[in-house]
BAMI-592331 format. One record per residue (C-alpha): residue number from 0; residue in three letters; z, y, x. Coordinates in Angstrom, 3 decimals. Example, Ala and Ser with C-alpha at 12.3 -4.5 7.8 and 13.67 -1.06 7.14 Angstrom:
BEGIN
- num,residuo,up,north,east
- 0,ALA,7.800,-4.500,12.300
- 1,SER,7.140,-1.060,13.670
end
This chain:
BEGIN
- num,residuo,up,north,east
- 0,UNK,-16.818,-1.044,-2.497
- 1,UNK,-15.730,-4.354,-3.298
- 2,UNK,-11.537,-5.374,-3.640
- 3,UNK,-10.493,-2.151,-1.904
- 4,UNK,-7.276,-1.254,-1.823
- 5,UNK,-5.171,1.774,-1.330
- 6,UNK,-2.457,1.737,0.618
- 7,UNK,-0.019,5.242,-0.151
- 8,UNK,2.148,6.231,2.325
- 9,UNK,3.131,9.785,1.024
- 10,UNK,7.134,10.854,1.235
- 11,UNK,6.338,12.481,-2.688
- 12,UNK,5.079,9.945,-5.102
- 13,UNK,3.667,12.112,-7.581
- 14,UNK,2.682,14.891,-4.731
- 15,UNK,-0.560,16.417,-4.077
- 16,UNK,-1.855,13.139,-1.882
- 17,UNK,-1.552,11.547,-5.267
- 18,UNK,-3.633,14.145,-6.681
- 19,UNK,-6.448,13.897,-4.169
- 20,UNK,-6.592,10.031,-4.555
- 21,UNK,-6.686,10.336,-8.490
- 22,UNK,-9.425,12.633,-8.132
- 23,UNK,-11.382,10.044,-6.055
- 24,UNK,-10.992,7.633,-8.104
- 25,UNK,-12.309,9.154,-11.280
- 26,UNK,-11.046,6.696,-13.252
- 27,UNK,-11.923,3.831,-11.199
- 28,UNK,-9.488,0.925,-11.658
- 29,UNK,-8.370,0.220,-7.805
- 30,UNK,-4.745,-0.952,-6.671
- 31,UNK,-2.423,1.420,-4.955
- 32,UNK,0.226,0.433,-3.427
- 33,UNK,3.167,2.601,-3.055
- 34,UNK,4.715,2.510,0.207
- 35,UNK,7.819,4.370,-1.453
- 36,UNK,8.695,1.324,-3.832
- 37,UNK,8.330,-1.684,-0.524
- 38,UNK,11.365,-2.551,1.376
- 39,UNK,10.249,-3.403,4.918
- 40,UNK,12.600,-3.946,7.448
- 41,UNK,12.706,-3.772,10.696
- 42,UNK,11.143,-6.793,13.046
- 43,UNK,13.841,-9.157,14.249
- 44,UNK,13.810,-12.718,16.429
- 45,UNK,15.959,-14.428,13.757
- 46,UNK,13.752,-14.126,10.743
- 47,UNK,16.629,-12.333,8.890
- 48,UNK,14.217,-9.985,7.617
- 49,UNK,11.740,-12.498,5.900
- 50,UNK,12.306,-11.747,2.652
- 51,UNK,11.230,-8.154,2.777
- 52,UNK,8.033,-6.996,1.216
- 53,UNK,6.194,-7.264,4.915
- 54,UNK,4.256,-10.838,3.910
- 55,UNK,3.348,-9.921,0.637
- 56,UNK,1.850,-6.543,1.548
- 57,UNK,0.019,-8.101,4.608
- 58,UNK,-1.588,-11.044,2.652
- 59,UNK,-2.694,-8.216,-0.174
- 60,UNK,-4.318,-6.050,3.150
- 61,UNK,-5.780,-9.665,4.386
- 62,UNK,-7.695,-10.511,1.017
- 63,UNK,-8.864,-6.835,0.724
- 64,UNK,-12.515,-5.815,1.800
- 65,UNK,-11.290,-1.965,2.471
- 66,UNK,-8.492,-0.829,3.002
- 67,UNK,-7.688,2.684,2.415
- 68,UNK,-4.798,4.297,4.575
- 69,UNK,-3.726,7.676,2.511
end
């Protein structure tokens, strides 16, 4: 895999999800990102909302080969 990146949706940061994906790894240096620590909003017609962490998360996704949903 080449630029992967994990996407962590678990309600417990530090649960047993986080485990499993540690685990995979083995070591291997690949981002996570922590659903948990992201403020996304809900959408809206006014753009009120654009300067939640929506954008940023979907231009990481977009320059990503995999994505992993966990």
């Amino acid at each position: 895999m080449s630029d992967p990146l994990i996407i962590f949706g678990s309600s417990r940061d530090k649960g047993d999800t986080f485990d499993a994906i540690q685990m995979v790894l083995n070591g291997r240096d690949i981002p996570i990102i922590n659903l948990n620590d992201l403020e996304i909003s809900q959408y809206d017609y006014d753009y009120e909302n654009e300067s939640d962490d929506f954008l940023p998360l979907a231009h990481k996704m977009l320059a990503a080969d995999t994505i992993i949903l966990v």
